[in-house]
C-alpha positions in Angstrom: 0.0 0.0 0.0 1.2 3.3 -0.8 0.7 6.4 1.4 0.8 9.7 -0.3 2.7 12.2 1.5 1.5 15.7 2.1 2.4 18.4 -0.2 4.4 20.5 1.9 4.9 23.0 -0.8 1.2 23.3 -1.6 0.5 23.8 2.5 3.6 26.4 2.9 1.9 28.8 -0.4 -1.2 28.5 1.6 0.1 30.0 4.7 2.2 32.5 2.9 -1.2 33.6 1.3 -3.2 33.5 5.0 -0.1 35.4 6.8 -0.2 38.6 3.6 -4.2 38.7 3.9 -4.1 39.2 7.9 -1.3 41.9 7.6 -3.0 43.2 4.9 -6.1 43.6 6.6 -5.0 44.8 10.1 -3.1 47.5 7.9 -6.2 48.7 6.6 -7.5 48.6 10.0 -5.3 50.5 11.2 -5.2 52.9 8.2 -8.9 53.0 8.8 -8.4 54.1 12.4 -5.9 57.1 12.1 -8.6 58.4 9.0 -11.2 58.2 11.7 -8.8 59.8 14.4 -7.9 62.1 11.7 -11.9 62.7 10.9 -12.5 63.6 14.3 -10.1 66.3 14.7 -11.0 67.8 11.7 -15.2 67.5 12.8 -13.7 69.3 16.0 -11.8 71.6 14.5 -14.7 72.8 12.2 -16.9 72.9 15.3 -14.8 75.6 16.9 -14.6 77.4 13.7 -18.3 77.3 13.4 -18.6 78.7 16.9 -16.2 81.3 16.7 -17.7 82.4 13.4 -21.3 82.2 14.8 -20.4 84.3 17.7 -18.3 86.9 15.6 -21.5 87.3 13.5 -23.8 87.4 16.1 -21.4 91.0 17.4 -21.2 92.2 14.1 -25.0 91.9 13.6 -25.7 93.7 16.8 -23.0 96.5 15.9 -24.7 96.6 12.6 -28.0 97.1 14.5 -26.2 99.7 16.8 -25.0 101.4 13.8 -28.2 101.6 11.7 -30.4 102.6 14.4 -27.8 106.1 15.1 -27.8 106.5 11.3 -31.5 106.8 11.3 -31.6 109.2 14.4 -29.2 110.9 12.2 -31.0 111.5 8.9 -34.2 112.4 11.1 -32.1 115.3 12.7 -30.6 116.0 9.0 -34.1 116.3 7.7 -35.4 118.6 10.4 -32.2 120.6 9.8 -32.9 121.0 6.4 -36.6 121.8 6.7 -35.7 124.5 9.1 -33.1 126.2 6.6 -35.8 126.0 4.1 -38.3 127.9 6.7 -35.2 130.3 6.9 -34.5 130.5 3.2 -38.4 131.9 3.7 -37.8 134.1 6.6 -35.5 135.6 4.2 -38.1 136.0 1.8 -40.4 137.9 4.0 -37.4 140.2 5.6 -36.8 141.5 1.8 -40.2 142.2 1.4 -40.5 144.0 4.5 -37.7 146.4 3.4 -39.2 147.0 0.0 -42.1 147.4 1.3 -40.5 150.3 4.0 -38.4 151.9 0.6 -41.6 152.1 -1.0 -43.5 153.9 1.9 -40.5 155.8 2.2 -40.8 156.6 -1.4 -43.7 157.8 -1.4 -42.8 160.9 0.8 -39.7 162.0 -1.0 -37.4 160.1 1.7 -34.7 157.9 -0.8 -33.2 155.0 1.6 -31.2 152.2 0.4 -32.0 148.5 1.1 -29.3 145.8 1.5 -31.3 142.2 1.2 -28.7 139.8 2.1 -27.8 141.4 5.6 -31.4 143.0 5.9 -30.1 146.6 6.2 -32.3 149.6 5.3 -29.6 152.7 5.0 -30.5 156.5 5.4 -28.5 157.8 3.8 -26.4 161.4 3.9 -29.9 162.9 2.5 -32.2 161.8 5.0 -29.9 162.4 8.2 -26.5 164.5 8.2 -24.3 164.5 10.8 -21.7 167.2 10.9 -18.0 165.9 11.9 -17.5 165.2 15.4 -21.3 165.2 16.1 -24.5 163.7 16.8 -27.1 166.3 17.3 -29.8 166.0 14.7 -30.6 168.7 12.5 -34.5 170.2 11.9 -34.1 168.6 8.7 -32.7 165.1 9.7 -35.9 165.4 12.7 -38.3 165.5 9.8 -36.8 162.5 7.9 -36.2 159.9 11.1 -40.2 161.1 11.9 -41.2 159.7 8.5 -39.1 156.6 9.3 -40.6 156.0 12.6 -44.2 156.5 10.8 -43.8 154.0 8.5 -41.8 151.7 11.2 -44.9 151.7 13.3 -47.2 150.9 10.4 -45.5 148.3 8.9 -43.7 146.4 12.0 -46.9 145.7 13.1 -47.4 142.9 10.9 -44.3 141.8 11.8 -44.9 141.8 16.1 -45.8 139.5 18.1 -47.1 141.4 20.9 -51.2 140.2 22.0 -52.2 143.8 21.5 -54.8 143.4 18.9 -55.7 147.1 18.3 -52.1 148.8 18.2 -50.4 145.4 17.2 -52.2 143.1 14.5 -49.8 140.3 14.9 -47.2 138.9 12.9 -48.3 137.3 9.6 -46.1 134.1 9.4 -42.3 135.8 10.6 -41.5 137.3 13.7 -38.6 140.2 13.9 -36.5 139.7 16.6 -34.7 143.1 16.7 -34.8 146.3 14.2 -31.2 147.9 15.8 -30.9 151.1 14.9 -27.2 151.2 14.0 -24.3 154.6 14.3 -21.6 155.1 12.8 -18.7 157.3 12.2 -16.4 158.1 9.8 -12.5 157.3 9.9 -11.2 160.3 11.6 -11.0 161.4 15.1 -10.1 159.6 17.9 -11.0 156.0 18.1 -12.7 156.1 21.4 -14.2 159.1 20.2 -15.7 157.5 17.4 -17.3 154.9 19.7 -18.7 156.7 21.8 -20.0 159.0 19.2 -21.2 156.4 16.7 -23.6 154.9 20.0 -24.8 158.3 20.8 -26.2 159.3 17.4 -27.9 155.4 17.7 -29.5 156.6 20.5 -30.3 160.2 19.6 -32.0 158.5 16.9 -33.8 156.0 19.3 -34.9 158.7 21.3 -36.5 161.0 18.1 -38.5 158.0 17.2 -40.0 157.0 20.9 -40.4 159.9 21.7 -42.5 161.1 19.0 -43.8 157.1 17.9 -44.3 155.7 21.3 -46.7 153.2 19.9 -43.2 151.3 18.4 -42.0 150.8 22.1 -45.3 148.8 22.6 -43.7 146.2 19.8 -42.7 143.0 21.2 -40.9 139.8 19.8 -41.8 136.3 20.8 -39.6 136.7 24.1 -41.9 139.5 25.1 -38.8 142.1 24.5 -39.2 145.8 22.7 -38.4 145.0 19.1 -36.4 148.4 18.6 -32.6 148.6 20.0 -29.3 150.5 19.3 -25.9 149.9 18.7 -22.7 151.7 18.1 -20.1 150.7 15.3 -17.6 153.4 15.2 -15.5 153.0 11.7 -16.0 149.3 12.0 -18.4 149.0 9.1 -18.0 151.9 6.5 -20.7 151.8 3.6 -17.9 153.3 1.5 -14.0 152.8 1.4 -14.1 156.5 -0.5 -11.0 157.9 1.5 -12.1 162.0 0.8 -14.8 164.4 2.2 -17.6 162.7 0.5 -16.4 158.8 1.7 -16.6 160.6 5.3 -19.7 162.0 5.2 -21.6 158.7 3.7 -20.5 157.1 6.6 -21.4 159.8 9.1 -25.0 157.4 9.3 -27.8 155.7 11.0 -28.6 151.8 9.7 -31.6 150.1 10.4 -31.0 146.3 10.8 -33.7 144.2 10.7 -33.1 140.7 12.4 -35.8 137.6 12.1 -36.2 135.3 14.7 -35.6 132.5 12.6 -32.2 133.8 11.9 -29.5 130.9 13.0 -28.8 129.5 9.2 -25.1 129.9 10.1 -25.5 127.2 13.7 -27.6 125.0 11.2 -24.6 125.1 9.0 -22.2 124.0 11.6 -24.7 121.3 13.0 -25.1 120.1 9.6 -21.0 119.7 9.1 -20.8 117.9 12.6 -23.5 115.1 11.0 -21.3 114.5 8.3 -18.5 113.9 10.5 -21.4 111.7 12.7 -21.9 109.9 9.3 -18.5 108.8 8.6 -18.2 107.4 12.1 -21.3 105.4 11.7 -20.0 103.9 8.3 -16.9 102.7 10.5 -19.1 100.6 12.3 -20.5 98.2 9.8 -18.6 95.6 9.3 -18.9 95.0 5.8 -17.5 98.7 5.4 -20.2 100.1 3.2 -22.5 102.8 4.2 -25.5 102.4 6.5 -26.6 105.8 5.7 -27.8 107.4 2.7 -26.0 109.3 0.5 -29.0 111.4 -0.8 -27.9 114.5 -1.4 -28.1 117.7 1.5 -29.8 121.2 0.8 -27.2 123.8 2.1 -28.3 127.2 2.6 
């Protein structure tokens, strides 16, 4: 009988083969694990990313929030700004016709006077009072012609008043004057001090001549219950002319009326308006996607 022996060859290939599969597999195994490991980092990694970003936006929204909430307290204040320089653009309106109106009256009884619009001046000029160097007595002539001013003050001013005196004082139709000043000045000679002290005292020479003879104008009042007329001295501060000769001198030897509305702040609006723009470019710092949160529409300036 014949045994067959075992292949020994045929068994040792087979375990070769067994012995690569297992290594092969626990490497893949393994290789499985540190992707996992690696997987798990990364997931936490993200995570914390995610967080950090979530939270970042979250502060941004809320300084966005912050920031468009000032802008819009800003363009309200912008808008009432702008309305009110409008409603001064009018007061500005009404002053000018006021004056005409005053020329016209004026006028009408031989008296010439000279109207500035833009500062609300009404000038008498050398023709309706003359002051002689040095002095601020009025003349029978110059009497006559600051009469006929203060008759035509008191019938026009009215309309202009806010006092509650129906009869003497109809009541301002739409715009208030705050002060008529009735202004003196001198020429550019003489002592300095002099000229102040002179320049006052024909304002109030002046002042007097007009109460005294139109007391009716004292009862005038603005809103803050004040007399609408007052005075004020310029000495050589403010020539009408720069005319350096006898005739420059004696133009401004004079008495200005200056009317003043009560609605006359356009240059504080102006200022106010400036400091918003500054607000504005502040605000646009705040967003953080660094475009504005305000609008760029453009801004009436007086």
């Amino acid at each position: 009988m014949i045994v067959a022996e075992p292949d020994h060859r045929a068994v040792s290939h087979a375990e070769e083969d067994e012995n690569y599969f297992v290594s092969m597999t626990d490497m893949m195994v393994g290789i499985l694990f540190i992707f996992i490991i690696m997987l798990m980092v990364f997931a936490l990694h993200f995570r914390q990313q995610t967080d950090e970003t979530v939270k970042l936006t979250a502060e941004q929204q809320q300084q966005l929030q912050k920031a468009n909430e000032l802008a819009e307290q800003i363009a309200q204040l912008r808008r009432q700004i702008v309305a009110e320089i409008a409603e001064l653009n009018k007061a500005d309106q009404a002053r000018a016709r006021l004056l005409e109106k005053i020329q016209r009256k004026l006028d009408e009884v031989g008296l010439k006077v000279t109207i500035e619009r833009e500062t609300g001046v009404l000038r008498l000029t050398e023709e309706a009072i003359r002051f002689s160097p040095d002095s601020s007595v009025l003349d029978d002539t110059a009497k006559r012609n600051v009469d006929a001013v203060a008759k035509v003050l008191l019938d026009v001013l009215a309309n202009y008043a806010a006092c509650p005196d129906t009869e003497t004082c109809p009541g301002a139709s739409g715009y208030v004057v705050e002060t008529v000043f009735i202004e003196g000045h001198t020429d550019r000679t003489g002592d300095d001090s002099r000229n102040w002290q002179l320049s006052t005292e024909r304002a109030v020479n002046t002042y007097r001549r007009i109460v005294d003879n139109f007391p009716g104008l004292r009862k005038l009042r603005n809103s803050d219950h004040r007399e609408i007329l007052s005075v004020s001295g310029y000495a050589y501060t403010r020539p009408a002319t720069e005319q350096d000769d006898s005739e420059g001198f004696r133009i401004n030897r004079r008495i200005d009326l200056r009317f003043v509305m009560e609605a006359d702040r356009r240059e504080r609006l102006t200022e106010v308006l400036d400091l918003l723009d500054k607000m504005e470019k502040k605000v646009d710092e705040l967003s953080p996607t660094g475009t504005s949160v305000i609008s760029t529409a453009p801004t009436a300036r007086p």
